[in-house]
C-alpha positions in Angstrom: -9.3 -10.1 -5.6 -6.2 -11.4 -7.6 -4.7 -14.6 -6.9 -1.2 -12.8 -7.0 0.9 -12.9 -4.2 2.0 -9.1 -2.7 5.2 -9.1 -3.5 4.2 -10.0 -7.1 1.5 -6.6 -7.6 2.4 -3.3 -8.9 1.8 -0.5 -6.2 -1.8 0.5 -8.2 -2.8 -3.7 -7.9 -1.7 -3.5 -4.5 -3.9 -0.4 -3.8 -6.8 -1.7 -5.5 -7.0 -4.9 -3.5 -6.5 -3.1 -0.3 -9.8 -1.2 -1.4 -11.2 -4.1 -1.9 -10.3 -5.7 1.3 -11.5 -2.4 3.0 -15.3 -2.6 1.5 -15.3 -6.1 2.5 -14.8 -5.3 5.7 -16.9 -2.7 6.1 -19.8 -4.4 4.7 -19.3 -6.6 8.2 -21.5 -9.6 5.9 -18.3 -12.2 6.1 -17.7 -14.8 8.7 -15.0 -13.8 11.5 -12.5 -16.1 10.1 -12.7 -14.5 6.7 -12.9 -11.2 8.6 -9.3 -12.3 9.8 -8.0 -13.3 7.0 -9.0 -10.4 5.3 -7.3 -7.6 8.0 -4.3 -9.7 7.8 -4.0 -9.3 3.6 -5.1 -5.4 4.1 -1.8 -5.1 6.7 0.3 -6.6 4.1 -1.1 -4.6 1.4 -0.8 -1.2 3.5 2.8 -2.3 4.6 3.6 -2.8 0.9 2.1 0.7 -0.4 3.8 2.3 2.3 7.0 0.5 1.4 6.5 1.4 -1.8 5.9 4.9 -1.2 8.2 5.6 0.6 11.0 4.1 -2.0 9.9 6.5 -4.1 9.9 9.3 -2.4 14.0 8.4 -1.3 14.5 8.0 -5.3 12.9 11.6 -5.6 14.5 13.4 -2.9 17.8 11.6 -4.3 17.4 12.7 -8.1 16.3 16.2 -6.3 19.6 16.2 -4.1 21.6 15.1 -7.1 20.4 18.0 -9.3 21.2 20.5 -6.8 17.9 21.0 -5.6 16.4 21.5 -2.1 15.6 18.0 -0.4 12.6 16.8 1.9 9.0 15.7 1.0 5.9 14.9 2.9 4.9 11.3 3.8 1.9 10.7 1.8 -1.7 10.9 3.2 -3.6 8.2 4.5 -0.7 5.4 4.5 
């Protein structure tokens, strides 16, 4: 996992640590406290896609709105 703070990944970094914390965890084979501090970086990393996400998806249904052009989208699976 990178040593970079959240705030400081692109959305695909982000994303690829949070699949990283996820097979971690479901291997079970690290101490509790690890186990911890693990489920607390995947919450900041799935807060942060979602963020993410969802910015985009405003910009979109902004550029859409601005070009005339019916507005709405679907929240993205799994996030």
């Amino acid at each position: 996992m990178t040593d970079k703070s959240v705030a400081e990944m692109t959305f695909e970094e982000a994303m690829a640590a949070l699949e990283q914390v996820v097979n971690q965890l479901e291997r079970g084979d690290v101490a509790l406290e690890q186990s911890i501090a693990l489920y607390e970086k995947g919450a900041a990393l799935k807060k942060y896609c979602a963020d993410k996400l969802a910015a985009a998806e405003a910009k979109v249904e902004m550029i859409r709105a601005q070009e005339g052009r019916a507005v709405g989208t679907s929240p993205a699976e799994g996030l």
